[in-house]
Structures are given as structure tokens and as C-alpha cells.
BAKOLNU-395903 format. One line per 2 residues: number of its first residue (from 1); their letters; for each residue z, x, y of C-alpha. Coordinates in pm, 1 decimal, always signed. Example, Ala and Ser with C-alpha at 12.3 -4.5 7.8 and 13.67 -1.06 7.14 Angstrom:
1	as	+780.0/+1230.0/-450.0; +714.0/+1367.0/-106.0 $
END
This chain:
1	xx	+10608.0/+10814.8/+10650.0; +10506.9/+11094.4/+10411.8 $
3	xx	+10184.5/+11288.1/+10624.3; +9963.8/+11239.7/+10277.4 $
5	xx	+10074.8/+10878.7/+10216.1; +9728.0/+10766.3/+10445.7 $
7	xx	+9549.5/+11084.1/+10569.7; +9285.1/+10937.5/+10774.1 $
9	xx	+9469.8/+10599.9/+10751.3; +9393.3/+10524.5/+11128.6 $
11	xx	+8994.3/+10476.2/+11028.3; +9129.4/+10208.6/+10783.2 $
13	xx	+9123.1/+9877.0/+10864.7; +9448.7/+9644.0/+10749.5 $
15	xx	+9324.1/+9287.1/+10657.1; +9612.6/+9036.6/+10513.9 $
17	xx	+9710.4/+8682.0/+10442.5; +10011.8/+8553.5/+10613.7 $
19	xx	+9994.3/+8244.2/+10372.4; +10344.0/+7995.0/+10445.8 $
21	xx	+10437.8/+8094.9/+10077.1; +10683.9/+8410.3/+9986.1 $
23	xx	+10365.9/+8634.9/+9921.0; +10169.0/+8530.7/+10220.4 $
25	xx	+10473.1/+8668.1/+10449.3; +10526.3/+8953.6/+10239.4 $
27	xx	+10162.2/+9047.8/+10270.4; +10263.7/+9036.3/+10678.4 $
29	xx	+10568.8/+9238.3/+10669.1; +10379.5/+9496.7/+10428.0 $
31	xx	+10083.2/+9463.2/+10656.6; +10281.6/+9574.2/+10939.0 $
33	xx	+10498.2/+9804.7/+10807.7; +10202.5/+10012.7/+10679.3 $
35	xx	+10045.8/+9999.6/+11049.1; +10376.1/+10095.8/+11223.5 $
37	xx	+10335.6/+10420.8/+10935.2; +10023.5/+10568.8/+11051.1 $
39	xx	+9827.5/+10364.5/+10690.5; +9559.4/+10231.9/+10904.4 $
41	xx	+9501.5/+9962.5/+11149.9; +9554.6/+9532.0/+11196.7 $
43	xx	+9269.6/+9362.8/+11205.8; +9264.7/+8993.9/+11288.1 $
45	xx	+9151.4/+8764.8/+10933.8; +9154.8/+8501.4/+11183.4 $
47	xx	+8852.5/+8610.7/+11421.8; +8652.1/+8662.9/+11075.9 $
49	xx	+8701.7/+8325.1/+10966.7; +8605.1/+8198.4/+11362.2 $
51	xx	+8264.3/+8383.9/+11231.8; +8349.9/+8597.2/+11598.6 $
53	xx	+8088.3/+8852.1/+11597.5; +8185.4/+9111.8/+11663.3 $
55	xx	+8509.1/+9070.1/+11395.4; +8214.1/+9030.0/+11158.3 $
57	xx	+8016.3/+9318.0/+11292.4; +8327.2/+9556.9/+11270.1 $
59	xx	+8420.1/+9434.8/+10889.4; +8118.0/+9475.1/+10803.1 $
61	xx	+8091.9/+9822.4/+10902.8; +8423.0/+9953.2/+10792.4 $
63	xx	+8419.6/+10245.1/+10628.8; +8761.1/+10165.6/+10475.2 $
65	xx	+8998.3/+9870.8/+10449.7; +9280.7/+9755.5/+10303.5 $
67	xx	+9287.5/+9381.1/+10191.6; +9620.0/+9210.3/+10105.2 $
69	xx	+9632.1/+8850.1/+9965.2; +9967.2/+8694.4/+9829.3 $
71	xx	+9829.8/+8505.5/+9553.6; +9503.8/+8484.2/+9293.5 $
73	xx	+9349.3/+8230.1/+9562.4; +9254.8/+8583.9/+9758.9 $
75	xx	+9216.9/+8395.3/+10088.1; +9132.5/+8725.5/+10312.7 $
77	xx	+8930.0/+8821.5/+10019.3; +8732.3/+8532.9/+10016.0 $
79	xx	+8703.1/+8527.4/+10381.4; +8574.9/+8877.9/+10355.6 $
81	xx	+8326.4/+8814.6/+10115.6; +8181.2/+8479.7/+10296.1 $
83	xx	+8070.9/+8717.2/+10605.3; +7887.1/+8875.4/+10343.8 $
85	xx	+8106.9/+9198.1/+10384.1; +8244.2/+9435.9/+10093.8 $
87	xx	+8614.9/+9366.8/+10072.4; +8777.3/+9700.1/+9958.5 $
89	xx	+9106.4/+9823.0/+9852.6; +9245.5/+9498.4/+9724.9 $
91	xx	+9566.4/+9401.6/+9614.0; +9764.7/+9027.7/+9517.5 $
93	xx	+10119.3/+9058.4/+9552.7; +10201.4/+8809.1/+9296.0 $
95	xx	+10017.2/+9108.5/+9054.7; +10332.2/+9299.7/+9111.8 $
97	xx	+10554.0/+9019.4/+8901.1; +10636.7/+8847.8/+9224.3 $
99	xx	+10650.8/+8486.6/+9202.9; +10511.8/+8237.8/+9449.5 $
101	xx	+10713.2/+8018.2/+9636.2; +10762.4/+7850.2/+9938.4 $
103	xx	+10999.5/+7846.5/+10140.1; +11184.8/+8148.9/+9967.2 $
105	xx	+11339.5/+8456.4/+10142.2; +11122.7/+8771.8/+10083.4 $
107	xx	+11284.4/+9006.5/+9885.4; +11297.9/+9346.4/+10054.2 $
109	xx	+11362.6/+9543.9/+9741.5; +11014.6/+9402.2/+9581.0 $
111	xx	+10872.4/+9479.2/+9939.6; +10975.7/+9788.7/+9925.0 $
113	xx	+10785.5/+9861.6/+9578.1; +10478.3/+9733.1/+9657.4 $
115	xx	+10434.3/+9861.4/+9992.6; +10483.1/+10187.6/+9820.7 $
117	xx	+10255.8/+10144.6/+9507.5; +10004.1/+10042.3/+9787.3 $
119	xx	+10042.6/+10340.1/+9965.2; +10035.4/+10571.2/+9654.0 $
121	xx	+9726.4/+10421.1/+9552.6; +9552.2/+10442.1/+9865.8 $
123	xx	+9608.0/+10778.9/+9826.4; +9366.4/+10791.6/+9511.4 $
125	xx	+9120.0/+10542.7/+9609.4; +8810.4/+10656.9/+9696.1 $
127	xx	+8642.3/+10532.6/+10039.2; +8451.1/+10226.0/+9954.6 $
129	xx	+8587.1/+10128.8/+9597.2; +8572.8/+9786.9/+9528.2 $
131	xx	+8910.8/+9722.2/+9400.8; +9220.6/+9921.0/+9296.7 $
END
């Protein structure tokens, strides 16, 4: 991990579909692999849906976060937004020319560019921007 890749990434809070589909497991694995690098920190999608408060409490306070959806159907997006919380930092992997599919093998070479586009443009996002 470069040091500048997500200065204060531990403050950040990692939010992700792990949809059955291609994207939804690449969302994971770049989830994870951004953790494990220092980008911030996993947050469970699942407790917010539960409507567990204090999930909801702690989304809604977050300073910064980093949502990840697979597809346009934004799942953790939507989740986000039906706590009545400010999802920030967004990104679809199928944005990044991957297609959907299920059942397919995730391509580590496409990971590998997305998790680092990510990462570069957390870099220039500004604490509480909407969307990249």
C-alpha cells in the first residue's frame, strides 16, 4: 500500500454489496483488499438493513465512507439512503466496463484496476462528497 493511497483511511468506513453476481463478489474482494491496505474500515450492510441501531447510528454519523455496489441496482446505496443516511464515495463496478454475470470467475486483472482507480480517487475526494 502506497502511505498516500488513504491517509486517514482508518476513519473511513467500507460499505459493499457481496451480490451472488461477478460484481457483487468483486465488490467483496475489493472491499477487503482495501481494508487489509490501511483504506478504511468493514462495516456490516447487513446490520443496516436489520435497521440495528446502532449500525444506523454509526452510518449516520460517518464522517467518511466508501460505498461499493456491483451493479446500477446500488443495493448498499439504497440501503444507505433508506436509514436516511448520506451515502458517500460511491462507485458501481459494472461503470468500469465490467459486465454482470453470474456465476462467472472474477477477473483479477479488472480487480486490480478498479481497486486502484478507487483508491486514486479517494485520494481526491473531498470528506463528505456525494459521489465520485
Amino acid at each position: 500500500m502506497t502511505e498516500s493511497c488513504c491517509a486517514g483511511g482508518s476513519n473511513r468506513m467500507i460499505i459493499w454489496c457481496a451480490g451472488a453476481a461477478n460484481v457483487g463478489q468483486m465488490t467483496n474482494q475489493i472491499a477487503v483488499e482495501l481494508s487489509q491496505e490501511g483504506c478504511g474500515r468493514l462495516f456490516c450492510l447487513a446490520g443496516i438493513a436489520a435497521h440495528r441501531g446502532g449500525f444506523v447510528r454509526s452510518v449516520k454519523d460517518a464522517e467518511d465512507m466508501l460505498v461499493l455496489d456491483g451493479c446500477p441496482i446500488a443495493c448498499a446505496k439504497q440501503i444507505i439512503e433508506h436509514v436516511e443516511a448520506m451515502p458517500k464515495n460511491h462507485f458501481v463496478i459494472t461503470e468500469f466496463g465490467v459486465e454482470k454475470a453470474m456465476g462467472a470467475t472474477l477477473d483479477r486483472d479488472a480487480l486490480e484496476r478498479i481497486k486502484e482507480t478507487i483508491k486514486a480517487a479517494l485520494q481526491g475526494i473531498n470528506i463528505g462528497s456525494e459521489d465520485q
